[in-house]
MISE-519639 format. One record per residue (C-alpha): x, y, z; residue in one letter; residue number from 1. Coordinates in pm, 1 decimal. Example, Ala and Ser with C-alpha at 12.3 -4.5 7.8 and 13.67 -1.06 7.14 Angstrom:
<koldrens>
        X        Y        Z res   n
   1230.0   -450.0    780.0   A   1
   1367.0   -106.0    714.0   S   2
</koldrens>
This chain:
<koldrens>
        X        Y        Z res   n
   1576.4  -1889.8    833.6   X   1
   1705.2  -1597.6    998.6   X   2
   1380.5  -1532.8   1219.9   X   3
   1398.3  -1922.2   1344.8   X   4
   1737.6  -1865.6   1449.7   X   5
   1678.6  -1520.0   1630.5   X   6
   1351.4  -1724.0   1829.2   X   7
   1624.3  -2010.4   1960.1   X   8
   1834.6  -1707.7   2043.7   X   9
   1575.0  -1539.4   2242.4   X  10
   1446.9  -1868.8   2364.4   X  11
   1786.6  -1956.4   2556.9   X  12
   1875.0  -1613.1   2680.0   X  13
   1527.4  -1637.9   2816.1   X  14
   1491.5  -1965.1   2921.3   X  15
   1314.6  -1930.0   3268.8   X  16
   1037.5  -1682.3   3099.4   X  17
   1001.0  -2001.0   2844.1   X  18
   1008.3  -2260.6   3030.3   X  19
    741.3  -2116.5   3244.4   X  20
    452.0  -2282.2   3305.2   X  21
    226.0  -2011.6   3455.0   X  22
    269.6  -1796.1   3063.3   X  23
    363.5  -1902.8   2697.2   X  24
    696.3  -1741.1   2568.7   X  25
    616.3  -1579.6   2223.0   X  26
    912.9  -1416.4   2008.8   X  27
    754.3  -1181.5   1786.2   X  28
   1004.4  -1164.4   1532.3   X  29
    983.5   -920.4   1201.1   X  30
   1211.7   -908.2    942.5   X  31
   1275.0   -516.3    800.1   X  32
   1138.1   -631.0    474.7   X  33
    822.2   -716.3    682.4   X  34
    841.5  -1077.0    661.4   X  35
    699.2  -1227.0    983.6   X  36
    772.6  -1560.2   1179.6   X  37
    525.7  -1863.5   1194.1   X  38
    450.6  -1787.4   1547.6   X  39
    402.4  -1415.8   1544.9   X  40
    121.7  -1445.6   1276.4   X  41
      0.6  -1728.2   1491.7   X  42
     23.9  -1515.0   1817.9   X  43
   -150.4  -1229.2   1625.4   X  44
   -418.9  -1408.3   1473.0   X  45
   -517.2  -1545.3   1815.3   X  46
   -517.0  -1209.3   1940.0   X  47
   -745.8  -1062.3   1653.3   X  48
  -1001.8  -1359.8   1725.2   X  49
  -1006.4  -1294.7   2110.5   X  50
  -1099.4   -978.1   2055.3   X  51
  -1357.5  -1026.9   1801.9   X  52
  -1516.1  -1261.0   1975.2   X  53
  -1521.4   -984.0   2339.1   X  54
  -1719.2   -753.2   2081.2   X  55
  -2119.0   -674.7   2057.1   X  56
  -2269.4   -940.7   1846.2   X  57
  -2391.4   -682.4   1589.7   X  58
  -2030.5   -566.4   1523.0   X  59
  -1913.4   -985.5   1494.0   X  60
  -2150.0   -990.1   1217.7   X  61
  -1973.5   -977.2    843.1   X  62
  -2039.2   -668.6    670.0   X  63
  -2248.9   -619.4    401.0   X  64
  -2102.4   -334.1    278.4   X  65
  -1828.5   -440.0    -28.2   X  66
  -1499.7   -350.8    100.2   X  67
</koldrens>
């Protein structure tokens, strides 16, 4: 896959930002058709949950209004 092989890419020409242990090295690769790599949906879905949980409790509640 072209996205795995543009991560190891990154991940070599960058290897003292990801080898560091002090912050976590994420490639956030896209493809232009809008295909996404494994770990950007990861990395984004962690980031959607972190900030639901940092909001008011009556906006973490599901909506009961059909969508």
């Amino acid at each position: 896959m072209i996205l795995t092989a543009a991560a190891a890419t990154k991940r070599r020409t960058y290897s003292e930002l990801a080898s560091a242990d002090d912050a976590h090295f994420v490639v956030l690769a896209v493809e232009v058709a809008g295909r996404w790599s494994d770990e950007a949906l990861d990395f984004l879905r962690k980031l959607a949950t972190a900030r639901a949980r940092s909001a008011s409790k009556p906006l973490q509640q599901p909506s009961l209004i059909p969508i």
